[in-house]
VODREN-325806 format. One record per atom (N, C-alpha, C, CB): x, y, z; atom name; residue in three letters; residue number from 1. Coordinates in nm, 4 decimals. Glycine has a CB too. Layout:
! residues N
xx->X	yy->Y	zz->Z	atomo->CA	residuo->ala	num->NUM;
...
//
This chain:
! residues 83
xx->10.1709	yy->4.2909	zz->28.6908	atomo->N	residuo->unk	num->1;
xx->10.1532	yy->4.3110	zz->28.8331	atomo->CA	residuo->unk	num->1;
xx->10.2448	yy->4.2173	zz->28.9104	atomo->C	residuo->unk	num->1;
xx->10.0069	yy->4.2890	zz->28.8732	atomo->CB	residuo->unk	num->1;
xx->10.2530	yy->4.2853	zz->29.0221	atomo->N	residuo->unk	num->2;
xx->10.3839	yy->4.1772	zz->29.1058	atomo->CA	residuo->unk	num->2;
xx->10.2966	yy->4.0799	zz->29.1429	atomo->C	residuo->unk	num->2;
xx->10.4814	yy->4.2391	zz->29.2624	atomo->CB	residuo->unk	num->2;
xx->10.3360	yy->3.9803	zz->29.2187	atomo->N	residuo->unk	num->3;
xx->10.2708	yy->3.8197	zz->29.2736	atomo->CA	residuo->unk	num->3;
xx->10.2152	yy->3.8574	zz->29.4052	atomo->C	residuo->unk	num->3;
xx->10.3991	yy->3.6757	zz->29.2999	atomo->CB	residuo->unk	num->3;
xx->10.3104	yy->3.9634	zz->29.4999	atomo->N	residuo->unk	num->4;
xx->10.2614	yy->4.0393	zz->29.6141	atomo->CA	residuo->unk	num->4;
xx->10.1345	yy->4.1291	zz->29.5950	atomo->C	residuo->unk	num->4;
xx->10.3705	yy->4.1238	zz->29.6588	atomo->CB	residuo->unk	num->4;
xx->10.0980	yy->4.2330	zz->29.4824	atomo->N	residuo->unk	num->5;
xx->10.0205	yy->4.2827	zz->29.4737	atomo->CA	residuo->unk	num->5;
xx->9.8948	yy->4.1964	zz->29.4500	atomo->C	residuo->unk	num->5;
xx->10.0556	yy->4.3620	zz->29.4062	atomo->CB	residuo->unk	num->5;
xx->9.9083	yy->4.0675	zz->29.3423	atomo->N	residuo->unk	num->6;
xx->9.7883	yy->3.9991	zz->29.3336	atomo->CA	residuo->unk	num->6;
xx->9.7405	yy->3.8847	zz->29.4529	atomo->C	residuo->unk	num->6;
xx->9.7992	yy->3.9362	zz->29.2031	atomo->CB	residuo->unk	num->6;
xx->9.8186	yy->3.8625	zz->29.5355	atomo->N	residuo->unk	num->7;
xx->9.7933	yy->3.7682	zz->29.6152	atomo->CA	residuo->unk	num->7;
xx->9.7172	yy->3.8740	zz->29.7544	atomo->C	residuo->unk	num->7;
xx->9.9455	yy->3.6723	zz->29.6426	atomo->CB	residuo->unk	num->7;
xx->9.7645	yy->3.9922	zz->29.7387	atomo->N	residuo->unk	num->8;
xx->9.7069	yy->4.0899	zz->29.8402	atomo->CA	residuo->unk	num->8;
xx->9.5582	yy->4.1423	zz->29.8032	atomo->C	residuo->unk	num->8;
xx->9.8067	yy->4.2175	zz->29.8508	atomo->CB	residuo->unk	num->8;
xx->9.5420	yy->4.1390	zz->29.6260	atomo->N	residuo->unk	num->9;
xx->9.4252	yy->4.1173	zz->29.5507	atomo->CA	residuo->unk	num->9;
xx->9.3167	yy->4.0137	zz->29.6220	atomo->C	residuo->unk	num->9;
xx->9.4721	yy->4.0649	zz->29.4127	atomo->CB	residuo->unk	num->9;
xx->9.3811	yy->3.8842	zz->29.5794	atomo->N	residuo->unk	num->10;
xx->9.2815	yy->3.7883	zz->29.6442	atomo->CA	residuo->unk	num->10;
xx->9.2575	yy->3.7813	zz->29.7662	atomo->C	residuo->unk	num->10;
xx->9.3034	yy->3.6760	zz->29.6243	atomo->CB	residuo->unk	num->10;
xx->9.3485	yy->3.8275	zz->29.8538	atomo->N	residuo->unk	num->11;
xx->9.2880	yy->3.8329	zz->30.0043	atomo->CA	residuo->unk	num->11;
xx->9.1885	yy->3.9508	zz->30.0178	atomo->C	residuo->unk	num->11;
xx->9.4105	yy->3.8548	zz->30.1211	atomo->CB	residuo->unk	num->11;
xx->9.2040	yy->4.0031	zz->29.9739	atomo->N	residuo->unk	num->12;
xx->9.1220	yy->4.1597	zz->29.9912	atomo->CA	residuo->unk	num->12;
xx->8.9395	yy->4.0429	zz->29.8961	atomo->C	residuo->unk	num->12;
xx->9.2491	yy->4.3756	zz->29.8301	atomo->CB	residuo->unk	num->12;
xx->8.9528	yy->4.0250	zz->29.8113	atomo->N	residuo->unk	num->13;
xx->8.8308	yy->3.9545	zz->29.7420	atomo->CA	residuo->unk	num->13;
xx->8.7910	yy->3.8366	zz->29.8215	atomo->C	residuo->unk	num->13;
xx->8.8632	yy->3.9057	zz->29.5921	atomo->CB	residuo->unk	num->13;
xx->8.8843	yy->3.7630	zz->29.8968	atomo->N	residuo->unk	num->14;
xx->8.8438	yy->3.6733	zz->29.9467	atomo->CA	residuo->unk	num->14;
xx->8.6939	yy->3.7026	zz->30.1163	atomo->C	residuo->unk	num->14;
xx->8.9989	yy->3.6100	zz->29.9686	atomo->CB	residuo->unk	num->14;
xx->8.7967	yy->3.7891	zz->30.1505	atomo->N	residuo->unk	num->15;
xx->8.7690	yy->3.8782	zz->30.2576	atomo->CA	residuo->unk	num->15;
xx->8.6400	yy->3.9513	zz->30.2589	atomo->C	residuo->unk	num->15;
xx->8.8680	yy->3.9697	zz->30.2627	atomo->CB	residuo->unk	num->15;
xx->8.6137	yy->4.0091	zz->30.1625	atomo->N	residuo->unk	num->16;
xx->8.4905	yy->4.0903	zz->30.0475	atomo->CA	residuo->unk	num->16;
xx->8.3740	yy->4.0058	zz->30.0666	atomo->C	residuo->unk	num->16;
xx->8.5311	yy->4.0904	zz->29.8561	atomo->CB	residuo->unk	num->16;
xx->8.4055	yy->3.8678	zz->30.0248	atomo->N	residuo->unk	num->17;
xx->8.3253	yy->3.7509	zz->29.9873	atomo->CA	residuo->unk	num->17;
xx->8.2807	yy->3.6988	zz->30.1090	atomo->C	residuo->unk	num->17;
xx->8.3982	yy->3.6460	zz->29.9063	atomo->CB	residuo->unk	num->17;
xx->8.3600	yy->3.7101	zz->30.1848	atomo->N	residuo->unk	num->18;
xx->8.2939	yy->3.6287	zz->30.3353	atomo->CA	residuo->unk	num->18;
xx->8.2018	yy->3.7109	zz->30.4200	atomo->C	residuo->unk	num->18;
xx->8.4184	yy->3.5862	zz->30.4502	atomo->CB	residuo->unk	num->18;
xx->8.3018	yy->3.8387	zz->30.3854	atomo->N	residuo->unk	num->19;
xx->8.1695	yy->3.8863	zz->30.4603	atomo->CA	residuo->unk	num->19;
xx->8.0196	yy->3.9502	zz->30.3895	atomo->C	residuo->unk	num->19;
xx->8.2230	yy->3.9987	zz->30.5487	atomo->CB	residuo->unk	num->19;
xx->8.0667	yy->3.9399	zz->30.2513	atomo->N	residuo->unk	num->20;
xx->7.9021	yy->3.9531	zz->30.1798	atomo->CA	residuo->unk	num->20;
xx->7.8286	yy->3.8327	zz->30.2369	atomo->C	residuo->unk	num->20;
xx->7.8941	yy->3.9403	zz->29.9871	atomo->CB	residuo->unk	num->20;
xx->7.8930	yy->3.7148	zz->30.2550	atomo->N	residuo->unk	num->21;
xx->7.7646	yy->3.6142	zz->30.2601	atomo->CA	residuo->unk	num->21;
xx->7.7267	yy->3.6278	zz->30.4031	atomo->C	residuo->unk	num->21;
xx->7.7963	yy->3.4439	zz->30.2180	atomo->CB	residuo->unk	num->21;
xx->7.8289	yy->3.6569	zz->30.5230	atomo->N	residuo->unk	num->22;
xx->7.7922	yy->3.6410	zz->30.6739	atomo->CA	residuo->unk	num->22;
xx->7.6540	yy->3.8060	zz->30.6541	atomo->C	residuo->unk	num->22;
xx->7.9894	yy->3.6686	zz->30.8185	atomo->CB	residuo->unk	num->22;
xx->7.6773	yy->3.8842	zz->30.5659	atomo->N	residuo->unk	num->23;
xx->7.5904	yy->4.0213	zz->30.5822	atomo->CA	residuo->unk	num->23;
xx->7.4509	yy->3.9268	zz->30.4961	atomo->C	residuo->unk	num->23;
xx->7.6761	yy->4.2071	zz->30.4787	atomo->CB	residuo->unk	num->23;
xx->7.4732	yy->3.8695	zz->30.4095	atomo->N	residuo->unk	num->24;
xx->7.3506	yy->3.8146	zz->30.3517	atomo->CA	residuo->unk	num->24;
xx->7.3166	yy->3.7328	zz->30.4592	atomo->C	residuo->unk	num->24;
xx->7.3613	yy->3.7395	zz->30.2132	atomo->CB	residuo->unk	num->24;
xx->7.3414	yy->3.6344	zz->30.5303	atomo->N	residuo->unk	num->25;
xx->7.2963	yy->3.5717	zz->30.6043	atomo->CA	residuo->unk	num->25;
xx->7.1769	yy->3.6745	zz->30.7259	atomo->C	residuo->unk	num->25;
xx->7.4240	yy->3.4999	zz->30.6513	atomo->CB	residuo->unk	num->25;
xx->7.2802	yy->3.7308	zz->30.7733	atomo->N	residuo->unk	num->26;
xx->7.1555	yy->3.8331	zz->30.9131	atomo->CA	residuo->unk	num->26;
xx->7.0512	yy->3.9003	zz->30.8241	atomo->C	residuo->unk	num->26;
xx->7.2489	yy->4.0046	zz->31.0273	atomo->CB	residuo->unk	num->26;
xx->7.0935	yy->3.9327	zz->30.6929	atomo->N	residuo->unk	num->27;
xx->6.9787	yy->4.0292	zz->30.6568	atomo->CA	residuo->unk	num->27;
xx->6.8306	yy->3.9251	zz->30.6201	atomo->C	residuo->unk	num->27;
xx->7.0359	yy->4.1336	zz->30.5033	atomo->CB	residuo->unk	num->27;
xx->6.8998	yy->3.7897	zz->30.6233	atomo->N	residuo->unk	num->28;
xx->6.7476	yy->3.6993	zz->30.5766	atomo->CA	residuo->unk	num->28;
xx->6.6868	yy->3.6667	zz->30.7413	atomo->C	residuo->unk	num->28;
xx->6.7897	yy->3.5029	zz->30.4641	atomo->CB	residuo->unk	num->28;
xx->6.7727	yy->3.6664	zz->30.8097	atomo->N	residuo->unk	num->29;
xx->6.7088	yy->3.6543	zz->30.9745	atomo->CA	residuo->unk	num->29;
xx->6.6057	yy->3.8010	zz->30.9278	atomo->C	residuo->unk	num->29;
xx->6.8658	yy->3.6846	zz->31.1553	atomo->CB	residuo->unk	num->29;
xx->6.4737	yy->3.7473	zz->31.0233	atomo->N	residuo->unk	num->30;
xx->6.3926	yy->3.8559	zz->31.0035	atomo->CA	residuo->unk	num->30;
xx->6.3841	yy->3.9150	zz->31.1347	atomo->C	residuo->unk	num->30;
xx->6.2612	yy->3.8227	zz->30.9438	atomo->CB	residuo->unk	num->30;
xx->6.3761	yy->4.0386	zz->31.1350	atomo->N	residuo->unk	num->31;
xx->6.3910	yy->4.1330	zz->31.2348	atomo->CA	residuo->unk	num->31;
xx->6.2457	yy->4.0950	zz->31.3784	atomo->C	residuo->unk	num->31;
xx->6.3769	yy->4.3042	zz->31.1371	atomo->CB	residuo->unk	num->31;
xx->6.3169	yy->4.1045	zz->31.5017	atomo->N	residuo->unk	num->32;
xx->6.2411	yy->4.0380	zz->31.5787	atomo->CA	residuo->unk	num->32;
xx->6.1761	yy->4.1949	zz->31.6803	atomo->C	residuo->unk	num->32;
xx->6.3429	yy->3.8997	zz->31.6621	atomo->CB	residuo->unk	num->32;
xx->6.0437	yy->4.1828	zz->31.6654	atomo->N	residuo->unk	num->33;
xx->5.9784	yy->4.3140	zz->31.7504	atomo->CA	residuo->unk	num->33;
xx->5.9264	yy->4.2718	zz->31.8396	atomo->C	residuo->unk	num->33;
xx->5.8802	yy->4.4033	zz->31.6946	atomo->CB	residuo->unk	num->33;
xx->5.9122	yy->4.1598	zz->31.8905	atomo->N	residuo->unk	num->34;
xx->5.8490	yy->4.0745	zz->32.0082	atomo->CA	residuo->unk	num->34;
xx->5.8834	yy->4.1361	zz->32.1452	atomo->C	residuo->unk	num->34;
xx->5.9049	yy->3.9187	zz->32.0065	atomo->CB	residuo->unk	num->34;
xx->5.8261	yy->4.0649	zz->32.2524	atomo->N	residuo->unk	num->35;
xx->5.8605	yy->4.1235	zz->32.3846	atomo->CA	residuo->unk	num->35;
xx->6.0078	yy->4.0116	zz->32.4832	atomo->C	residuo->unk	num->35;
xx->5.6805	yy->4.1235	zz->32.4791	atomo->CB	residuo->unk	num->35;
xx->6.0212	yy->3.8994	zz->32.4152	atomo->N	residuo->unk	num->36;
xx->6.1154	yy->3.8118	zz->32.4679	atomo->CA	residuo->unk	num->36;
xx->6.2263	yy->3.9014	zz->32.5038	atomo->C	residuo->unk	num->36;
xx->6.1548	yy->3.6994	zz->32.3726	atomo->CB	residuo->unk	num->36;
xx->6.2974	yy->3.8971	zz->32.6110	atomo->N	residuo->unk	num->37;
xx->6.3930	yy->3.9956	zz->32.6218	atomo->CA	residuo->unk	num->37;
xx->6.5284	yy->3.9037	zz->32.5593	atomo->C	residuo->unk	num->37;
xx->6.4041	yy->4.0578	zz->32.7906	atomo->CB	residuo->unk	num->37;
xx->6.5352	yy->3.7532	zz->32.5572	atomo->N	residuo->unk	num->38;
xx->6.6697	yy->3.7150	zz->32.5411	atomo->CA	residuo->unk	num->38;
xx->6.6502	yy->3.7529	zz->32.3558	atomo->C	residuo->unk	num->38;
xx->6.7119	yy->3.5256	zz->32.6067	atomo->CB	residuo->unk	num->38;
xx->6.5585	yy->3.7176	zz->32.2902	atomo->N	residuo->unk	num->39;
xx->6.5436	yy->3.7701	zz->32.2086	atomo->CA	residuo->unk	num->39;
xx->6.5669	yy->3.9091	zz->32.1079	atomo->C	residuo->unk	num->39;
xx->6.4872	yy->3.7444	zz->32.2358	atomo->CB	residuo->unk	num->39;
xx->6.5338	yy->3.9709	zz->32.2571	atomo->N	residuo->unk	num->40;
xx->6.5391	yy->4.1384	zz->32.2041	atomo->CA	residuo->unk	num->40;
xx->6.6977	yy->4.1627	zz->32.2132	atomo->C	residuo->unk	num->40;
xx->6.4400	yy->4.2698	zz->32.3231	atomo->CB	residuo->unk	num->40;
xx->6.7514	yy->4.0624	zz->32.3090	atomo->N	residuo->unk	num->41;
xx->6.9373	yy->4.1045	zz->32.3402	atomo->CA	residuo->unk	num->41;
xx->6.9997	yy->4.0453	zz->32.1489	atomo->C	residuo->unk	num->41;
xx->7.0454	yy->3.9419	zz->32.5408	atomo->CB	residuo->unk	num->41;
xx->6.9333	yy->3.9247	zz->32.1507	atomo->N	residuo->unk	num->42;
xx->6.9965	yy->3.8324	zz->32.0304	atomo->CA	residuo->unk	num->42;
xx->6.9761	yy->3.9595	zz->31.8811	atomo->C	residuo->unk	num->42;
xx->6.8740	yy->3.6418	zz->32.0070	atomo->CB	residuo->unk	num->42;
xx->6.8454	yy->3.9966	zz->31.8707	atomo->N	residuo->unk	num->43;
xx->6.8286	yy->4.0994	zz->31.7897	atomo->CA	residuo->unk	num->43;
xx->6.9205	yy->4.2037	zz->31.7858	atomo->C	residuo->unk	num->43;
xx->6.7226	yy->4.1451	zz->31.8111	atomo->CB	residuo->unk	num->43;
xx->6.9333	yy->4.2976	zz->31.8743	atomo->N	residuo->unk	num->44;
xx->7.0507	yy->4.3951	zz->31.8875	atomo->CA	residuo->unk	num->44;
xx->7.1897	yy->4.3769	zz->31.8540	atomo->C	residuo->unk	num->44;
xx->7.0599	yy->4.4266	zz->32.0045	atomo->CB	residuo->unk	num->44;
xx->7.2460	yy->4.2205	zz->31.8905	atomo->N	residuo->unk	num->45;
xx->7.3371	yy->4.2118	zz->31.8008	atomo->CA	residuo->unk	num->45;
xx->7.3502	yy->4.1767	zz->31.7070	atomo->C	residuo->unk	num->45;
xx->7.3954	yy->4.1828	zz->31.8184	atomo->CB	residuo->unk	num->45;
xx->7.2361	yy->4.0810	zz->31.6470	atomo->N	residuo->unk	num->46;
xx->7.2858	yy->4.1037	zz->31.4955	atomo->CA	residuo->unk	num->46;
xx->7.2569	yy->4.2350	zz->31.4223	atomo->C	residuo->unk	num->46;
xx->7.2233	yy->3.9989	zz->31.4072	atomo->CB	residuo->unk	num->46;
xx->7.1827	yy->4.3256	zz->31.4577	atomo->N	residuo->unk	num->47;
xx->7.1317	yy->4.4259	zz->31.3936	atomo->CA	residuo->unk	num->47;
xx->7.2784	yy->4.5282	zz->31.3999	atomo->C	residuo->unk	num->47;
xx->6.9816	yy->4.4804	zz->31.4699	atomo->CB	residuo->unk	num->47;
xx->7.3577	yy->4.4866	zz->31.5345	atomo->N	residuo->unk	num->48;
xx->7.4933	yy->4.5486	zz->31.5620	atomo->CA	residuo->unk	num->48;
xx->7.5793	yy->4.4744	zz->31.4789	atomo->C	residuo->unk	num->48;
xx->7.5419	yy->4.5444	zz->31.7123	atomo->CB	residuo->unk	num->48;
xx->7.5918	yy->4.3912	zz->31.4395	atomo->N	residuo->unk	num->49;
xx->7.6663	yy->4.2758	zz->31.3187	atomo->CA	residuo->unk	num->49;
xx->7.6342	yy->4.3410	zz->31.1880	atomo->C	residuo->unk	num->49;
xx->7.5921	yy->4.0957	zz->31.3141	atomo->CB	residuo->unk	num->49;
xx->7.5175	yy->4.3622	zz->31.1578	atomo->N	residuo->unk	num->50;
xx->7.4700	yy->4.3700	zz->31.0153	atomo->CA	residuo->unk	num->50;
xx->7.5183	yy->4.5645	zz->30.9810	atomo->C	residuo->unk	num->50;
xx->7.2571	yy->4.3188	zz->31.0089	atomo->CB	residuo->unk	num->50;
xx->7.5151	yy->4.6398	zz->31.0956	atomo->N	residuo->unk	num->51;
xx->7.5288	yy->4.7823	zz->31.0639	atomo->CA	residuo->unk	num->51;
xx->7.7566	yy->4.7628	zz->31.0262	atomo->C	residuo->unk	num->51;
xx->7.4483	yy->4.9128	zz->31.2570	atomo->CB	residuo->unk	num->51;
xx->7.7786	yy->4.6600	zz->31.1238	atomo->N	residuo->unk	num->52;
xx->7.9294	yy->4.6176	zz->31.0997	atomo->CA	residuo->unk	num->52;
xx->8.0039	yy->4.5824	zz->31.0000	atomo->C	residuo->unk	num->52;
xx->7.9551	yy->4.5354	zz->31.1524	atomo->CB	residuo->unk	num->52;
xx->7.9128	yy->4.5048	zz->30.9627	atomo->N	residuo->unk	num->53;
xx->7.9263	yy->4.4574	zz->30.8478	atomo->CA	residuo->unk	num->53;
xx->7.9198	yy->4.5438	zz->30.7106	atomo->C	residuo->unk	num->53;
xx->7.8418	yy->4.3687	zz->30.8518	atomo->CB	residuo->unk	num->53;
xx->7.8149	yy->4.6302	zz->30.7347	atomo->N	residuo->unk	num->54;
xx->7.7726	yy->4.7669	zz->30.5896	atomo->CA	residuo->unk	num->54;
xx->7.9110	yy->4.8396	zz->30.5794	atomo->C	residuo->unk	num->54;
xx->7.6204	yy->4.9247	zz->30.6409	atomo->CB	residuo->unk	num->54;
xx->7.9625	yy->4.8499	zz->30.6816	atomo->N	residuo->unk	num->55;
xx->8.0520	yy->4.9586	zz->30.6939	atomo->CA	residuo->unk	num->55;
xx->8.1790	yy->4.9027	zz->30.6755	atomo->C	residuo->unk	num->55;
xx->8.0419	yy->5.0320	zz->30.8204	atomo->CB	residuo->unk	num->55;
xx->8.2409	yy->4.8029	zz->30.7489	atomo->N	residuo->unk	num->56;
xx->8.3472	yy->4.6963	zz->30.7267	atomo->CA	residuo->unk	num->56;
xx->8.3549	yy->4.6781	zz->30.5463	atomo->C	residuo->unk	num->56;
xx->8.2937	yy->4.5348	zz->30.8181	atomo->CB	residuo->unk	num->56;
xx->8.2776	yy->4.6595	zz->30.4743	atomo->N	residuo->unk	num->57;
xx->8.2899	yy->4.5942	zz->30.3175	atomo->CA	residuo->unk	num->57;
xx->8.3509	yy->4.7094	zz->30.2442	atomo->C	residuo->unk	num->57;
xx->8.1307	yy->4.5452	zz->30.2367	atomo->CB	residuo->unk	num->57;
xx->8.3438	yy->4.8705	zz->30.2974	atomo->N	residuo->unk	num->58;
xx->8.3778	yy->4.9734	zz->30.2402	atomo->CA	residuo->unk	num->58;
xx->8.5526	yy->4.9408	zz->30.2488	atomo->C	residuo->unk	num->58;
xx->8.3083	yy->5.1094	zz->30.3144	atomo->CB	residuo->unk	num->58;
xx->8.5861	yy->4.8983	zz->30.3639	atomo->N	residuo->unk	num->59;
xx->8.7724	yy->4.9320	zz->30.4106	atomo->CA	residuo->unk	num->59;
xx->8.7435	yy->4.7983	zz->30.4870	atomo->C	residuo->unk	num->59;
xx->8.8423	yy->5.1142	zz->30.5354	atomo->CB	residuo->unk	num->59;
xx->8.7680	yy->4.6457	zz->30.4902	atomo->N	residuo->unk	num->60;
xx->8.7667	yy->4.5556	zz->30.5544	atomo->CA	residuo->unk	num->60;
xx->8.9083	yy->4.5161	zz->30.6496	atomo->C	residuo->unk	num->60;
xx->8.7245	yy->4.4720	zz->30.4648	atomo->CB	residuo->unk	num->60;
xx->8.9817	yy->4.5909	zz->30.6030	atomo->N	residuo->unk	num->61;
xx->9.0954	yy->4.5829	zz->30.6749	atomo->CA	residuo->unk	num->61;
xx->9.2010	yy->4.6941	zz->30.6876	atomo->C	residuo->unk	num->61;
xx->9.1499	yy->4.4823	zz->30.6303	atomo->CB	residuo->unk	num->61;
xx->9.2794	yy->4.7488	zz->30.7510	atomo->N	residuo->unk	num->62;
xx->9.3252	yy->4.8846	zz->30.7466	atomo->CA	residuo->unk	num->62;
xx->9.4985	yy->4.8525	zz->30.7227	atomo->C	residuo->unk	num->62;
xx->9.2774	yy->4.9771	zz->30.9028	atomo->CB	residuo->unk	num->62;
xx->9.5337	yy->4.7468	zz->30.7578	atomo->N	residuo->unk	num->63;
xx->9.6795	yy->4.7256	zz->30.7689	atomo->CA	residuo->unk	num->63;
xx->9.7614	yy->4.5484	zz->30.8267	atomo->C	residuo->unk	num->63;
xx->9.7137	yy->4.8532	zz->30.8845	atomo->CB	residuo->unk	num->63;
xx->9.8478	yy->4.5120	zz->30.7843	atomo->N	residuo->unk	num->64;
xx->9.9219	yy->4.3629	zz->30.7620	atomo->CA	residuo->unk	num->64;
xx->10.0474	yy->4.3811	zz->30.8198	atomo->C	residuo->unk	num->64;
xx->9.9441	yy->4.3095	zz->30.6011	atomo->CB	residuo->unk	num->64;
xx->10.0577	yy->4.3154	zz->30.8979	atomo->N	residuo->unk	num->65;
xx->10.1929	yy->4.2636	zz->30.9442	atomo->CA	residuo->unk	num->65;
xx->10.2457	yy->4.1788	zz->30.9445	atomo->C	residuo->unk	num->65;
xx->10.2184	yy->4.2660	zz->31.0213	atomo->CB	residuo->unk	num->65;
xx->10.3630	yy->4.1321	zz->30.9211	atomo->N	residuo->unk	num->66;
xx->10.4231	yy->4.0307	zz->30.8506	atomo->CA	residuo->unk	num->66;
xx->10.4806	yy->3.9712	zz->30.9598	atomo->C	residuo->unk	num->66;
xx->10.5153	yy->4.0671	zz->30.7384	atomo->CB	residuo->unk	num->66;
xx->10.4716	yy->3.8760	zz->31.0541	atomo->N	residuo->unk	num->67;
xx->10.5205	yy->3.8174	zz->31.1633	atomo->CA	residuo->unk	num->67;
xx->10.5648	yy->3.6764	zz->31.1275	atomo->C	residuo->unk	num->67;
xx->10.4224	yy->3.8220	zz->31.2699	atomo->CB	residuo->unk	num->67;
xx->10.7055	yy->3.7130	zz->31.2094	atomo->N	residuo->unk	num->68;
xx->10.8051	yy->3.5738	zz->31.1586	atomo->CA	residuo->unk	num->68;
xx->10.9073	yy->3.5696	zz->31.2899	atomo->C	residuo->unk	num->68;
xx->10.9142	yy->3.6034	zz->30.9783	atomo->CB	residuo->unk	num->68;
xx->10.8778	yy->3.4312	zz->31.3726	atomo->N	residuo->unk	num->69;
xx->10.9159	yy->3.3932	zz->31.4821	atomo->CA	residuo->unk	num->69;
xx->11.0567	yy->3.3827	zz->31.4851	atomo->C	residuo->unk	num->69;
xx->10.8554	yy->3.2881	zz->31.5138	atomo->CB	residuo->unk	num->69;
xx->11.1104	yy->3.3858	zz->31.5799	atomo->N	residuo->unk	num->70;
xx->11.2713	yy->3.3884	zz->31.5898	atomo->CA	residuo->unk	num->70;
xx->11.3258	yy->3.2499	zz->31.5464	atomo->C	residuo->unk	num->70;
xx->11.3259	yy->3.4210	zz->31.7495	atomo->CB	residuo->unk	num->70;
xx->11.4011	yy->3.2524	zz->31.4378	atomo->N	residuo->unk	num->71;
xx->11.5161	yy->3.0893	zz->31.3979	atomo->CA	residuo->unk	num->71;
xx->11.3796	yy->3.0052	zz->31.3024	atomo->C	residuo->unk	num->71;
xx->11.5838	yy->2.9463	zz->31.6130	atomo->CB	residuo->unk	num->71;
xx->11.3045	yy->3.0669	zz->31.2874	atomo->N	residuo->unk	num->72;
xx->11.1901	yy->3.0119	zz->31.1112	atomo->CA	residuo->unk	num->72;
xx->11.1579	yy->3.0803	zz->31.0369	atomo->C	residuo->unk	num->72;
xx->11.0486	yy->2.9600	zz->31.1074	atomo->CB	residuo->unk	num->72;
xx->11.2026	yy->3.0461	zz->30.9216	atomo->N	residuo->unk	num->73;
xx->11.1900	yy->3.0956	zz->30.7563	atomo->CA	residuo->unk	num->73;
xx->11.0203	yy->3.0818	zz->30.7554	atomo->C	residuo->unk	num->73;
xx->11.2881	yy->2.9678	zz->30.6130	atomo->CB	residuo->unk	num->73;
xx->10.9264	yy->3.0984	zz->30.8186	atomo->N	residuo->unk	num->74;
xx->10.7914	yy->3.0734	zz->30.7461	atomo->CA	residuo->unk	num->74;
xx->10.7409	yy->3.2425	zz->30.8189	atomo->C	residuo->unk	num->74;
xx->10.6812	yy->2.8891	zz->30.8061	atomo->CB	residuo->unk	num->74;
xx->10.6682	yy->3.3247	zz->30.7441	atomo->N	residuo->unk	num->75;
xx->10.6228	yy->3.4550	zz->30.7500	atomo->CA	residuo->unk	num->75;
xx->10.4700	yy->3.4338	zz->30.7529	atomo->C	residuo->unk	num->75;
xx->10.6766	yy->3.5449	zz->30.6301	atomo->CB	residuo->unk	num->75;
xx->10.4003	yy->3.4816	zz->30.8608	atomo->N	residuo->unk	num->76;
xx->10.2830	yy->3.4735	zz->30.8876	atomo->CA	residuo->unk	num->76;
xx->10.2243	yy->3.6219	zz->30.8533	atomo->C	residuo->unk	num->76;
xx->10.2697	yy->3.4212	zz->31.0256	atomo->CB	residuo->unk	num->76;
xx->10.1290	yy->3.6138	zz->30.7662	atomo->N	residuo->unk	num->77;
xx->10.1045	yy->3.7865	zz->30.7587	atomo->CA	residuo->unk	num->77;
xx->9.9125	yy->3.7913	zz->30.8609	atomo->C	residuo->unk	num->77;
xx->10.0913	yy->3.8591	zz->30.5066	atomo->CB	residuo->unk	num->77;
xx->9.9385	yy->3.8906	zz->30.9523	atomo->N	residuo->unk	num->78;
xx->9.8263	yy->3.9180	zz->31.0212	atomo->CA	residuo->unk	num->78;
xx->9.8017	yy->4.0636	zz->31.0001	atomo->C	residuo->unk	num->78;
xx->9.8376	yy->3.8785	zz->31.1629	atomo->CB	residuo->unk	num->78;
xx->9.6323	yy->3.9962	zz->30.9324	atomo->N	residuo->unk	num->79;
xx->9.5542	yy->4.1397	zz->30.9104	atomo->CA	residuo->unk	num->79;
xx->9.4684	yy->4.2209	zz->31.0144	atomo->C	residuo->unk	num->79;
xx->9.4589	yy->4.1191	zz->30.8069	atomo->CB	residuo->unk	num->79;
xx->9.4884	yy->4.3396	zz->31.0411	atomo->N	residuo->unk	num->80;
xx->9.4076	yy->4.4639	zz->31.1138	atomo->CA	residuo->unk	num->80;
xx->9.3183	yy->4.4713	zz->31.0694	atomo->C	residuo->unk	num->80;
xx->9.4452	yy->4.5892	zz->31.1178	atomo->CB	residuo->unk	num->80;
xx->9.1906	yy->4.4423	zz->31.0930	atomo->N	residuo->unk	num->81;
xx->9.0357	yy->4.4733	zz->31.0553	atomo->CA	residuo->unk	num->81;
xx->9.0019	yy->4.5769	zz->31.1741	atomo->C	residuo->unk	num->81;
xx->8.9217	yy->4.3202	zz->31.0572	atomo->CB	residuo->unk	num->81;
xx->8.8488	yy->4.5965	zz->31.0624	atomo->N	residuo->unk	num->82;
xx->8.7526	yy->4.7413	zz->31.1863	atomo->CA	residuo->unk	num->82;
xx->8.6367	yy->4.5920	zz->31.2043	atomo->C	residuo->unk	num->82;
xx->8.6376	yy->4.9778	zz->31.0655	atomo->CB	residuo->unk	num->82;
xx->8.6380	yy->4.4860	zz->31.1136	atomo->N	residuo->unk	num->83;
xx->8.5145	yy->4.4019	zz->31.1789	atomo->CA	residuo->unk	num->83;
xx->8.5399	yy->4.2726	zz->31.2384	atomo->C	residuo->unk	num->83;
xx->8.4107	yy->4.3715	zz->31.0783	atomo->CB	residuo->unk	num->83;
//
């Protein structure tokens, strides 16, 4: 395998990994049915985080661009996510 393909490997696993634990994290928050309204706002988004998250782990990122400033040799690659 090329060094490009595996290093695009580990970002893709790395990526995988962070957001399994940020999705494990909301799913141990326990779901709030109370009447608090700042509450009921705080609930909705993580519950909007956690449906983001289900769906994000399928395709976490769609596309990379390789950005490199005018007169420096250093290549910044920035990834396109859906989360």
């Amino acid at each position: 395998m090329s060094n490009i393909f595996e290093d695009e490997l580990q970002k893709m696993k790395d990526t995988l990994h962070t957001m399994d634990e940020q999705l494990d994290k909301l799913e141990k928050i326990p779901v709030y049915y109370g009447e608090d309204f700042k509450e009921q706002i705080l609930e909705s988004m993580r519950e909007s985080n956690r449906q983001n998250l289900r769906i994000g782990v399928q395709e976490p990122y769609f596309g990379r661009l390789d950005f490199q400033e005018d007169g420096k040799e250093e290549v910044m690659p920035i990834y396109i996510g859906k989360v």
